[in-house]
N, C-alpha and C positions, 0 to 999 in steps of 0.2 A: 638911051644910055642908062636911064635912072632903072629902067624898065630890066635890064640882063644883068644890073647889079643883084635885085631885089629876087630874079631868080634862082642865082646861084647860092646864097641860102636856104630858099627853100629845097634846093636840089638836095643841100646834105641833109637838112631835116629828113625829109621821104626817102631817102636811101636806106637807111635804118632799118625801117618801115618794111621794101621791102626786101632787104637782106633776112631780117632775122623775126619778120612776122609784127602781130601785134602783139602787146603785153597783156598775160593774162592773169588770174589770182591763183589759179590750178595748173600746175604741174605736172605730166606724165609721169609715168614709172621711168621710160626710158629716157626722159629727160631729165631727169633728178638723175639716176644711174650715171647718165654719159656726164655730169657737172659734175658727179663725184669721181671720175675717175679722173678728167685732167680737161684743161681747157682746149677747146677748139679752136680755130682761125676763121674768122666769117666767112672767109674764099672758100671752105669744104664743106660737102656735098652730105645732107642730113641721111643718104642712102645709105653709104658708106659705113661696114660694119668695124666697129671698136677694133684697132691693131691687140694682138696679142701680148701677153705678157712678157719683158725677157725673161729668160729661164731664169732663176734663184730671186726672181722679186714675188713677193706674197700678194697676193689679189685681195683686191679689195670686197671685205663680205657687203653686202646688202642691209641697210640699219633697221629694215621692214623685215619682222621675224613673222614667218606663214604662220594662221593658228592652225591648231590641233583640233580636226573635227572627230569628236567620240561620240555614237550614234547613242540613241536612249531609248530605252524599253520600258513600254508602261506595262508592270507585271500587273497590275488588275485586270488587263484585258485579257491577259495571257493564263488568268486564275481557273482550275477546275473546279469542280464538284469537291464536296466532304468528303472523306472515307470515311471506313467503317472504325468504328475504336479497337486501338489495340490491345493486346492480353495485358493484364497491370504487371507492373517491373517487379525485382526482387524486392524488399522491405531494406529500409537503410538503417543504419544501429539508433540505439533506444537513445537521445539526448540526456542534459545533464536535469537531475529530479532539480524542479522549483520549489521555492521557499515554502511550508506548510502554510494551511491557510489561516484562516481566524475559526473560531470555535464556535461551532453553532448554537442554535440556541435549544436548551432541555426540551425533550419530549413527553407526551404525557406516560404515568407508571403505566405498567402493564399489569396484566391481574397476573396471581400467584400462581405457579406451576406446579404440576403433580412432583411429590418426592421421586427423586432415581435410585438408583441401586444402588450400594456403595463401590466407590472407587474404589482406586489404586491403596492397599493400607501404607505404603509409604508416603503416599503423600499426605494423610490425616497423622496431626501431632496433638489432638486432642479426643477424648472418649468420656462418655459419662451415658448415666443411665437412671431413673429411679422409676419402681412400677408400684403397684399397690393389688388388694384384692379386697374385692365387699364380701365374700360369701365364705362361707365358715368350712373347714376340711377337719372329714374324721378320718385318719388312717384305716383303707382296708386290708393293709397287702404288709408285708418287712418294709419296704423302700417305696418310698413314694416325693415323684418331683411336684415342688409346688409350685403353681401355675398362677399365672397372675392375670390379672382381667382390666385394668386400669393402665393407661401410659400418664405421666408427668414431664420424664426425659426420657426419648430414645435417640442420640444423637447419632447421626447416621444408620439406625436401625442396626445397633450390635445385638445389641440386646434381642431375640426370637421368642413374643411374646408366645409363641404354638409351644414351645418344646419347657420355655422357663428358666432358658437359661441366656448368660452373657458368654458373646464370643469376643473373644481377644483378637484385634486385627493391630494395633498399635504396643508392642512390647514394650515394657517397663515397669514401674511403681502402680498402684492401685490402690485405693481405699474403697472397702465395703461397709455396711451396713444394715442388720434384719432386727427387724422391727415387728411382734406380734404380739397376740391378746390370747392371755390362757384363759380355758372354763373349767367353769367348779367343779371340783369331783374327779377332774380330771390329768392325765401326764400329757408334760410338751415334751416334746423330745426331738429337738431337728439341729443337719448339722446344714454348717457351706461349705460346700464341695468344692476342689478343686480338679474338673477330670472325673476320676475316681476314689478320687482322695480325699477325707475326712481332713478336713483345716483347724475348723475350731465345731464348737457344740456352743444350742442354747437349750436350757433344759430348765422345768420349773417342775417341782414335785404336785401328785395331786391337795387341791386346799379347796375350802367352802368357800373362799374369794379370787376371784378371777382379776390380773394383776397384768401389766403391761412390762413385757419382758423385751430387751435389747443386745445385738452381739455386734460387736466391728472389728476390724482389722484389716491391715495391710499386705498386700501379695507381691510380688515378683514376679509377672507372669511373663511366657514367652508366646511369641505368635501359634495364634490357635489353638492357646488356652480356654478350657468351658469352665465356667464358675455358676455354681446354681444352687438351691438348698433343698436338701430332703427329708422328708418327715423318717423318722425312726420307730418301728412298730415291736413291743416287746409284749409282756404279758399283759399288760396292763392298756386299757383305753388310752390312747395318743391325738391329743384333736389342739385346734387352737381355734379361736371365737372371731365371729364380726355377722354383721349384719349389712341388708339391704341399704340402709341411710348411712351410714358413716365407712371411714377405711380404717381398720386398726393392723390390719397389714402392708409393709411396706418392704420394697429391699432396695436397694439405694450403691452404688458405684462408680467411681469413676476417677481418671489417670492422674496421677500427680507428678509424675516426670518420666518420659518417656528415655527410653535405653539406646543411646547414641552408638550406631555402628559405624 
């Protein structure tokens, strides 16, 4: 008797067992699936596929979302050769100039450079001249230009020490100056010339003393005006003195305000 008590519990224990299997930690897809969608009766048959939806009821989605397989390319494997380089592009606009830089440091002077020509006469606002001569002139001829053989100032070469005279490239005011040494016995007789035109005279009579004679004045010239002095030859010997060691001839000029166009 004790003995068909003791089995009829264990009957219902192992019935469980094997109705619905043993219990395990892992779960199917289709077993998770079928517990979510509604519960079973242990009397039906695990073959047996899910009844259908009724119409207008919403199906239950799956909580396990599939992943998304995106294949991958390893482009190194996939890499060519070099090319060859291309033509260069157009050039793009010049950017904005940078700040100036710092100042460098002085270089050594350079030596001095040959005189040039003269420029432009507008852009010279200054002129000056003084020449001299060592060697003594006797008039052979009526008219004769004297010639000088000394420079002191030639400022831009106006002055043509060939010819002996001053040319005007800057118009306006001028002052001149002749400066010469009479001999004994003898006439001076020289004018400054403007052009062709007698300005002023210097003139010393003949005398047994030979005397250091002087003439100046002021002109008005206009561009490419010639200024120069010429001895004056009449009846009478015309000479003026100097020697090899000293200068007692001079002629001397130069702009004092130039004529604003």
């Amino acid at each position: 008797m004790e003995a068909t008590w003791l089995q009829v519990p264990l009957a219902f224990l192992i019935l469980p067992l094997l109705v619905f299997g043993a219990p395990t930690d892992e779960s199917g897809p289709q077993e998770v699936a079928t517990t979510l969608r509604g519960c079973k009766r242990c009397c039906d048959s695990l073959d047996v596929p899910p009844s259908e939806p009724h119409p207008g009821t919403r199906p239950h989605s799956s909580p396990y979302v599939m992943p998304e397989v995106r294949p991958y390319i390893n482009i190194t494997i996939l890499k060519g050769d070099k090319g060859d380089q291309g033509e260069p592009g157009i050039p793009g606009k010049w950017g904005k100039e940078g700040p100036p830089g710092e100042r460098g440091a002085q270089g050594p002077k350079g030596s001095k450079g040959q005189m040039g020509a003269p420029g432009d006469p507008c852009k010279h606002q200054y002129a000056a001249f003084s020449v001299g001569r060592k060697k003594a002139l006797h008039s052979s001829e009526g008219y004769q230009a004297l010639i000088f053989d000394t420079v002191f100032v030639n400022l831009y070469s106006h002055f043509d020490m060939f010819k002996g005279k001053f040319y005007c490239y800057v118009a306006g005011l001028y002052f001149f100056s002749l400066n010469v040494h009479t001999w004994n016995f003898k006439e001076t007789y020289m004018h400054v010339m403007r052009n062709d035109q007698e300005e002023v005279i210097l003139y010393a009579q003949p005398s047994d003393r030979s005397i250091m004679q002087s003439q100046s004045l002021m002109l008005e010239l206009r561009e490419n005006d010639e200024v120069w002095v010429r001895l004056y030859k009449r009846e009478r010997d015309n000479a003026i003195y100097s020697d090899d060691v000293d200068i007692y001839i001079t002629f001397s000029g130069y702009l004092i305000k130039p004529t604003l166009e």
